[in-house]
C-alpha positions as CSV (number, residue, x, y, z in Angstrom):
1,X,68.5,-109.3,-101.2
2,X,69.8,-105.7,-101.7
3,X,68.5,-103.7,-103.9
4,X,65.2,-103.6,-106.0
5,X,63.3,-107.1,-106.0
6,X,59.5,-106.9,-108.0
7,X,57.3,-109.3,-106.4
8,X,56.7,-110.4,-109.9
9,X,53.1,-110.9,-111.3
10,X,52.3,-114.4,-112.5
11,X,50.6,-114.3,-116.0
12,X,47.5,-116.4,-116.5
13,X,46.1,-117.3,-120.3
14,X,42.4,-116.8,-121.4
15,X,41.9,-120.1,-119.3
16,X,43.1,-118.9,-116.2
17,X,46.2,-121.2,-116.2
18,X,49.9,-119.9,-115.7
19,X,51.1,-119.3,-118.6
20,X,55.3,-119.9,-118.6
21,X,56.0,-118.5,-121.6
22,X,54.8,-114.9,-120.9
23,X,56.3,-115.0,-117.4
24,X,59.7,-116.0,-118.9
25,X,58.7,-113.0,-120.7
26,X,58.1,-110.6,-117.5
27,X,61.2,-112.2,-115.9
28,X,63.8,-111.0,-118.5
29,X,62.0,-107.0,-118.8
30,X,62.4,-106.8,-115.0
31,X,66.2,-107.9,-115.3
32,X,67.0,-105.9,-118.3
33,X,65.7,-103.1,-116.7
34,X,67.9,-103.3,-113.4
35,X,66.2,-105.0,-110.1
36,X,68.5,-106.8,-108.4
37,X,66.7,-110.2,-107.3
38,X,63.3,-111.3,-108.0
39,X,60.2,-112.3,-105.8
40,X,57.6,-115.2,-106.9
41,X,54.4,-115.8,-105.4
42,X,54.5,-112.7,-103.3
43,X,50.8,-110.8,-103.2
44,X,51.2,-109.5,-106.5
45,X,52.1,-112.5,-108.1
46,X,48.0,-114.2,-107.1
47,X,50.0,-116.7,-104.5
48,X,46.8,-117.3,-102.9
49,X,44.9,-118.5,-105.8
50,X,48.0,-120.8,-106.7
51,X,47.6,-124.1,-106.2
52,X,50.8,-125.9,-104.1
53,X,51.8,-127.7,-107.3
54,X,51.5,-124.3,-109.5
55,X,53.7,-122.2,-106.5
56,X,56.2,-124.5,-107.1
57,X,56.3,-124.6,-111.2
58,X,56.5,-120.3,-110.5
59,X,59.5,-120.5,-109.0
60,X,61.3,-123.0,-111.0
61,X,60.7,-121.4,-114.3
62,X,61.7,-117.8,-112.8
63,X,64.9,-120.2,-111.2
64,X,65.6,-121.6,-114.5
65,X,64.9,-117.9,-116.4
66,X,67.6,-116.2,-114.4
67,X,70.9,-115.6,-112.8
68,X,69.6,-113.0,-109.7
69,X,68.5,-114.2,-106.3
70,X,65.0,-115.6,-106.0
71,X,63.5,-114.6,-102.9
72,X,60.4,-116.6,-102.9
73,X,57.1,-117.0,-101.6
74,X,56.2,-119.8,-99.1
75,X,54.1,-118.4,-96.3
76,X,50.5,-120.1,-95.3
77,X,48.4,-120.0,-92.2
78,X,50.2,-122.8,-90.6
79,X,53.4,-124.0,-89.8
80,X,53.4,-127.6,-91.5
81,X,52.2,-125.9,-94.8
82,X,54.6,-123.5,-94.4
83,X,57.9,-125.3,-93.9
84,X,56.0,-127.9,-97.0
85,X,56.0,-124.7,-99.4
86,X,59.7,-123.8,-98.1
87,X,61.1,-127.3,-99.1
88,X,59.2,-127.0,-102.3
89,X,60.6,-123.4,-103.2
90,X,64.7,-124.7,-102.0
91,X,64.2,-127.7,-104.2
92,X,63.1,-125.5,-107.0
93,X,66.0,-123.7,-106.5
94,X,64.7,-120.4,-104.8
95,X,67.4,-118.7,-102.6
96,X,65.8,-117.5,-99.5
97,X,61.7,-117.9,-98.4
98,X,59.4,-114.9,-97.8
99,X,57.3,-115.7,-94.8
100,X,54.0,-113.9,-94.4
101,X,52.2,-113.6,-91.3
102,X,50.2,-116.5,-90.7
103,X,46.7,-115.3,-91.1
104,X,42.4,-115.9,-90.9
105,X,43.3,-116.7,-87.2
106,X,44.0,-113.8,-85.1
107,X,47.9,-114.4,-83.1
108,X,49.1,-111.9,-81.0
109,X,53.1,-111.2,-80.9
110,X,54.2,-114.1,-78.6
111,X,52.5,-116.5,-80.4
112,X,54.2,-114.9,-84.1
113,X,58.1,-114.7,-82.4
114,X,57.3,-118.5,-81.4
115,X,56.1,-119.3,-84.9
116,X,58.9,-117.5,-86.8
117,X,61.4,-119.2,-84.8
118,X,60.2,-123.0,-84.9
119,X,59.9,-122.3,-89.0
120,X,63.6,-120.7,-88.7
121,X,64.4,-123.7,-87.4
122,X,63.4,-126.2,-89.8
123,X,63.9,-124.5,-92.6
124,X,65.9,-125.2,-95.2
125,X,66.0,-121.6,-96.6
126,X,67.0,-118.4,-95.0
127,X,63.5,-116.6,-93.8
128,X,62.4,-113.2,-94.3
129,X,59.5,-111.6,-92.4
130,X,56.3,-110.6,-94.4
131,X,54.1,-107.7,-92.5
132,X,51.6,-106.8,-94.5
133,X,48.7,-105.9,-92.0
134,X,46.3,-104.8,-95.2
135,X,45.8,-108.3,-96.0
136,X,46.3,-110.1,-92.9
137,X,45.1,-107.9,-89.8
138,X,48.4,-108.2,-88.2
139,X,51.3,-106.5,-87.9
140,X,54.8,-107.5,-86.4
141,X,55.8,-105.1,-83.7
142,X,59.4,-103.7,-83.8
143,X,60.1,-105.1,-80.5
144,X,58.8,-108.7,-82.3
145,X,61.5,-108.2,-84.9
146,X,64.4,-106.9,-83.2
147,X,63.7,-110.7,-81.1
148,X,63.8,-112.5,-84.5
149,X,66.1,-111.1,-86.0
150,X,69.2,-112.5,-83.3
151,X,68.2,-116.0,-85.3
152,X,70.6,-117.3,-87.5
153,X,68.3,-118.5,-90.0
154,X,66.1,-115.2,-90.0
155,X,67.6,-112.9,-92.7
156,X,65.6,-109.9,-93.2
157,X,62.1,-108.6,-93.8
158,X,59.5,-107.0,-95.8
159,X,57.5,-104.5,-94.1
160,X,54.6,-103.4,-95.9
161,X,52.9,-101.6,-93.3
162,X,53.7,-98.1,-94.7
163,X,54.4,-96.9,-91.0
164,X,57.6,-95.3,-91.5
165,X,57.8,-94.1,-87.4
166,X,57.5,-98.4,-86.9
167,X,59.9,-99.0,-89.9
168,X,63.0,-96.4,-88.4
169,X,62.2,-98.4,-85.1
170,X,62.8,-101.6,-86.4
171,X,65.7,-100.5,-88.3
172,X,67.2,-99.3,-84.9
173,X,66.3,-102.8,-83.2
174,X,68.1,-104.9,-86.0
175,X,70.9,-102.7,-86.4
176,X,72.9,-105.2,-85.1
177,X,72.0,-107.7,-86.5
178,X,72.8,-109.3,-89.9
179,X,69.2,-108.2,-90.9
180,X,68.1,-107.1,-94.2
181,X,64.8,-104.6,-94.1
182,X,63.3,-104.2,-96.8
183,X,60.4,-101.7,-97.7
184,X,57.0,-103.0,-98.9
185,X,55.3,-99.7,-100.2
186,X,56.8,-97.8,-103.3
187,X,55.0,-94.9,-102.0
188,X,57.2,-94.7,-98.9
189,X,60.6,-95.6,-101.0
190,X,62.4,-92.8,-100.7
191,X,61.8,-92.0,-97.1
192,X,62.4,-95.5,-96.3
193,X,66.0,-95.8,-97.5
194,X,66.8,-92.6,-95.7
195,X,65.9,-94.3,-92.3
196,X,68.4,-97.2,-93.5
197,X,66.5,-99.6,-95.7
198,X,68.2,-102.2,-97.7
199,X,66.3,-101.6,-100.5
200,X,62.5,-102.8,-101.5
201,X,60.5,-105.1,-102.5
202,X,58.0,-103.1,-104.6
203,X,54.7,-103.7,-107.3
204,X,55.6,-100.5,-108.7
205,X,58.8,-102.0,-110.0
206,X,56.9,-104.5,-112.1
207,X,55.9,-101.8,-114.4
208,X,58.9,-98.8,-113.4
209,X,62.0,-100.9,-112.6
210,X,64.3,-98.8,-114.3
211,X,63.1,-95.8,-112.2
212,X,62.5,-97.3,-109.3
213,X,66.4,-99.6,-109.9
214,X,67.7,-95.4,-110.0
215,X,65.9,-94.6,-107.2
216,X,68.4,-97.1,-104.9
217,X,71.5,-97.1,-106.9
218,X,71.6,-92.8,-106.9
219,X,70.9,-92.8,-102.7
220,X,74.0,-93.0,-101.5
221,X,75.2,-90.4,-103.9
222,X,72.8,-88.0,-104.4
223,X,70.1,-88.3,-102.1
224,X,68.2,-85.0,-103.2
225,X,67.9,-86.4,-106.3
226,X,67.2,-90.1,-105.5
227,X,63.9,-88.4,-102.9
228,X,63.1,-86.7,-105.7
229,X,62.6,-89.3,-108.3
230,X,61.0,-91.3,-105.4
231,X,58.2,-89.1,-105.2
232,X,57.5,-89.0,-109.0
233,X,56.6,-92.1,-108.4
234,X,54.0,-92.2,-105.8
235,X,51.3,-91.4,-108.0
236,X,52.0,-94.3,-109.7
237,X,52.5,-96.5,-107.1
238,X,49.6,-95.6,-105.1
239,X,47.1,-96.8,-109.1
240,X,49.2,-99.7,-109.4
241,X,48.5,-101.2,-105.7
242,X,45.6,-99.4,-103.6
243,X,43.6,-98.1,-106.3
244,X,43.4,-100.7,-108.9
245,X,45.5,-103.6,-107.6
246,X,47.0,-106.5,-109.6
247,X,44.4,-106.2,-112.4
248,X,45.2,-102.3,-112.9
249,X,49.2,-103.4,-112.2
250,X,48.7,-106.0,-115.1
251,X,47.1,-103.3,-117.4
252,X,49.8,-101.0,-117.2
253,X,52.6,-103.3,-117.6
254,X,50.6,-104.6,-121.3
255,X,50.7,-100.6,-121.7
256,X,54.0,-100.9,-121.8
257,X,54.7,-103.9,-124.2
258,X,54.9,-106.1,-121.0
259,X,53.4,-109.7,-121.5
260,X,51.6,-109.5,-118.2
261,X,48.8,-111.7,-118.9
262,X,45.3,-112.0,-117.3
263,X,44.3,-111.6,-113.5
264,X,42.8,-115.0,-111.8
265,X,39.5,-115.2,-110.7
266,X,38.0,-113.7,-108.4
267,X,40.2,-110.7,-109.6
268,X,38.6,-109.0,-112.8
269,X,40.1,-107.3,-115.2
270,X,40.7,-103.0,-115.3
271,X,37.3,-102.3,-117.9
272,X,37.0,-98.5,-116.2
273,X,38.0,-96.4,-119.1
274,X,38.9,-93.5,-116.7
275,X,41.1,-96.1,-114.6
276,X,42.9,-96.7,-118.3
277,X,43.3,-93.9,-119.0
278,X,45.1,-92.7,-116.1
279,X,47.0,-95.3,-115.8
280,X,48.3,-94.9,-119.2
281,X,48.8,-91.2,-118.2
282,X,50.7,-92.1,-115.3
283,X,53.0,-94.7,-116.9
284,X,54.2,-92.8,-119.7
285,X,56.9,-90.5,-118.2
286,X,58.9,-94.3,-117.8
């Protein structure tokens, strides 16, 4: 999971139902435009308003829609659910499970490295790490990762805590490992892969894959440039995710011919004609 992987939005009809034929659709733009694997049921994909049966129908049809590595969403509060979701996504074919941070409950770090590592155990997927304290209230703690990351069956993570001090210290606790960290925040991007991320797991690259696909692959050559092209697109990143969230990340990927489809209730649609128009402001330099 190197590289540029979208945590790919799910598409719902009129209805509210999944809709496979549009996100056949939004698998193919994303791979024509140069990410490198591809991540169902993340948080931009609506996991938690997917039923078990629907996760599992996700990641089969973007399985059966594509030849990159599927990185896919299994995490839940608890441990049985979990490792359930895991089997689920391995016998649909997914590659490796994203594991969030088991959350509603409060745990502190002890009771997380204990978790990880029983779910390492059993599963039949390598596991990534998911810290995304915005929607769970946790965090995992360098010192938490650099632990986890000595287990063979613990792969990488996604850190979507925008910290970039906590991010270079993780990176400096796993160096040794066979880890892969990957950024969360497409605002943080460029920085990020400076302090030695693999690459990112980004919303932004729903709508901007190319540019956000250049960002990575020009790095290692030209870094001034790759920083550069990074920060064009933090203004975008920053509508598409903490101002107007999945339904403002589904509106501007329809701006751009992308069959994105409707949010799921509770979500509403973008109706904010100043939040449209910006958006299509901000999208149209990609």
């Amino acid at each position: 999971m190197h590289g540029i992987g979208p945590p790919l939005v799910t598409p719902f009809d009129e209805s509210g139902d999944v809709d496979e034929t549009k996100l056949r659709e939004v698998v193919r733009w994303v791979e024509d435009h140069g990410v490198d694997f591809l991540v169902p049921c993340g948080s931009n994909g609506e996991a938690e308003l997917l039923t078990a049966d629907e996760r599992t129908r996700v990641i089969e049809v973007v399985v059966e829609e594509t030849d990159l590595p599927v990185l896919a969403g299994t995490g839940h509060p608890g441990r049985r659910e979990t490792l359930a979701a895991t089997t689920r996504a391995a016998e649909a074919g997914a590659d490796a499970a994203l594991v969030v941070t088991p959350f509603y409950y409060e745990h502190d770090q002890a009771a997380l490295r204990e978790y990880y590592r029983s779910v390492a155990d059993e599963s039949p997927l390598p596991v990534y790490l998911y810290s995304v304290p915005k929607y769970t209230g946790v965090r995992l703690t360098p010192e938490t990762v650099g632990d986890l990351a000595t287990h063979p069956n613990v792969a990488g993570m996604k850190d979507s805590s925008g910290d970039l001090g906590a991010f270079t210290r993780t990176r400096r606790r796993t160096a040794d490992a066979d880890f892969q960290l990957l950024v969360g925040s497409g605002s943080v991007l460029g920085p990020a892969l400076d302090a030695g991320a693999d690459g990112g797991v980004l919303a932004l690259a729903n709508v901007a894959p190319a540019a956000a696909a250049e960002v990575y692959e020009t790095v290692a050559d030209d870094p001034t440039a790759a920083r550069e092209r990074a920060a064009d697109l933090v203004e975008l990143n920053h509508a598409v995710t903490a101002a107007y969230g999945v339904a403002g990340l589904k509106y501007a990927m329809r701006q751009r011919g992308v069959s994105a489809g409707h949010v799921r209730s509770p979500h509403r649609p973008l109706t904010d004609g100043d939040a449209q128009a910006r958006l299509e402001w901000l999208i149209e330099p990609f």
